[in-house]
C-alpha positions in Angstrom: 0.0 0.0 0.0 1.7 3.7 -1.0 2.0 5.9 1.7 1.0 9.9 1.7 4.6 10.3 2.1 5.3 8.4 -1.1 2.6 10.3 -3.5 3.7 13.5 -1.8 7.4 13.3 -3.1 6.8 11.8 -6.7 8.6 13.6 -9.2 7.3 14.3 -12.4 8.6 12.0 -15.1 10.6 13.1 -18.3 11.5 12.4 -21.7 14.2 13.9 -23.4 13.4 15.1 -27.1 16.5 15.7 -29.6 16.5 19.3 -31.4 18.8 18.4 -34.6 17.6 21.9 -35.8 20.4 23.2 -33.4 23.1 21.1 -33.6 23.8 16.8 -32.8 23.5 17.0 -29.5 20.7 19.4 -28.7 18.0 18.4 -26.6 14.8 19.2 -24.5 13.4 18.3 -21.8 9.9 17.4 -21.9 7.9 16.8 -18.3 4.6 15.2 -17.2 2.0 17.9 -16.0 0.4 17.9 -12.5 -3.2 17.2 -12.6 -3.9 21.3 -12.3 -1.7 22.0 -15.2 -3.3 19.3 -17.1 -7.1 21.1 -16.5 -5.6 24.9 -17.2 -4.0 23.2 -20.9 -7.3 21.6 -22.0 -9.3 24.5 -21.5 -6.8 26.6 -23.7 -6.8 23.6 -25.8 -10.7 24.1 -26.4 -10.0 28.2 -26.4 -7.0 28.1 -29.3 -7.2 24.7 -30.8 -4.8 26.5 -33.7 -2.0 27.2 -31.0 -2.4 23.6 -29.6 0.7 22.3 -30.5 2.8 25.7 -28.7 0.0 25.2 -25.5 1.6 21.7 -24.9 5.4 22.9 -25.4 4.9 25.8 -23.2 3.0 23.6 -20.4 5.8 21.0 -20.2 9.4 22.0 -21.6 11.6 22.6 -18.5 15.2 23.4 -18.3 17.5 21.4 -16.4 16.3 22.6 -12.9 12.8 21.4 -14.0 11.4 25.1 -14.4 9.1 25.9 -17.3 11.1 27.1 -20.3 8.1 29.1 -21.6 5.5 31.2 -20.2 2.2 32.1 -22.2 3.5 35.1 -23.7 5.6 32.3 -25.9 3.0 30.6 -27.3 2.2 32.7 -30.4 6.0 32.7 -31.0 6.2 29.2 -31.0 3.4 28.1 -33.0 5.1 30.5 -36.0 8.5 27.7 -35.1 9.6 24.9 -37.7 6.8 22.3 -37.7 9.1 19.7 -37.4 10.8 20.4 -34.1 7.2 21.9 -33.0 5.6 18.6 -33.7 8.4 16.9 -32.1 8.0 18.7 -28.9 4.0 18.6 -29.1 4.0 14.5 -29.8 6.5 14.2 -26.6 4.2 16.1 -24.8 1.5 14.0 -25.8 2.9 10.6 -24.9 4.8 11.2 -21.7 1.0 12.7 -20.7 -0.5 9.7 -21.4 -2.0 11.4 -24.5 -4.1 13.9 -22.4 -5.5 15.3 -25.2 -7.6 11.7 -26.2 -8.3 11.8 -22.4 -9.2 15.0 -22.4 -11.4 14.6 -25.4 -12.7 11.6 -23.9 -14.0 13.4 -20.7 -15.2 16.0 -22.6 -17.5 14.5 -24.6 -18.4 12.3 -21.9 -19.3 15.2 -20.1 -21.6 16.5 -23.0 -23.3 12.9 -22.8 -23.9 13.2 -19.1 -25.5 16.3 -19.4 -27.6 15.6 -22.3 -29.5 12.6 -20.9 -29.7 14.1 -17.6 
């Protein structure tokens, strides 16, 4: 059985993503979300589905002392980025989440099912 102590001090897991675009041996780090980050991304998902892809970089790229390496003021910025390293970053985003976004899709329309035969 997990203790409180043991949930408590988790850390977030991480995936390395390589970033040829600036040299061999350039990489990001890419982080799982806590549960209140994951809830603030979806609604800004369902806000500004066109700046998706830069709403997932700038919710879990970190630095190497695991502080977010973009704050919201980014996200226009990156979404104008190279698709290819922006996809790269989005689809790492994705998977070390557990693909949130099908989750989140998943509870939404859930939701809307709920609701409706209420």
């Amino acid at each position: 059985m997990l203790t409180r102590e043991q949930i408590l001090q988790h850390t977030l897991p991480t995936e390395s993503v390589p970033c040829p675009e600036f040299g061999d041996s350039a990489t990001l780090t890419v982080r799982r979300m806590t549960a209140k980050e994951f809830l603030a991304l979806n609604a800004k998902l369902k806000a500004e589905p066109d700046l998706a892809f830069a709403h997932w970089i700038t919710a879990t790229v970190v630095d190497a002392s695991g502080n977010k390496m973009f704050t919201e003021a980014d996200v226009v910025a990156l979404a104008d980025k190279d698709f290819v390293l922006v996809n790269r970053l989005a689809e790492a985003a994705i998977r070390v989440n557990g693909d949130g976004r099908a989750q989140a899709e998943k509870n939404s329309t859930t939701r809307s099912s709920d609701s409706s035969t209420a």
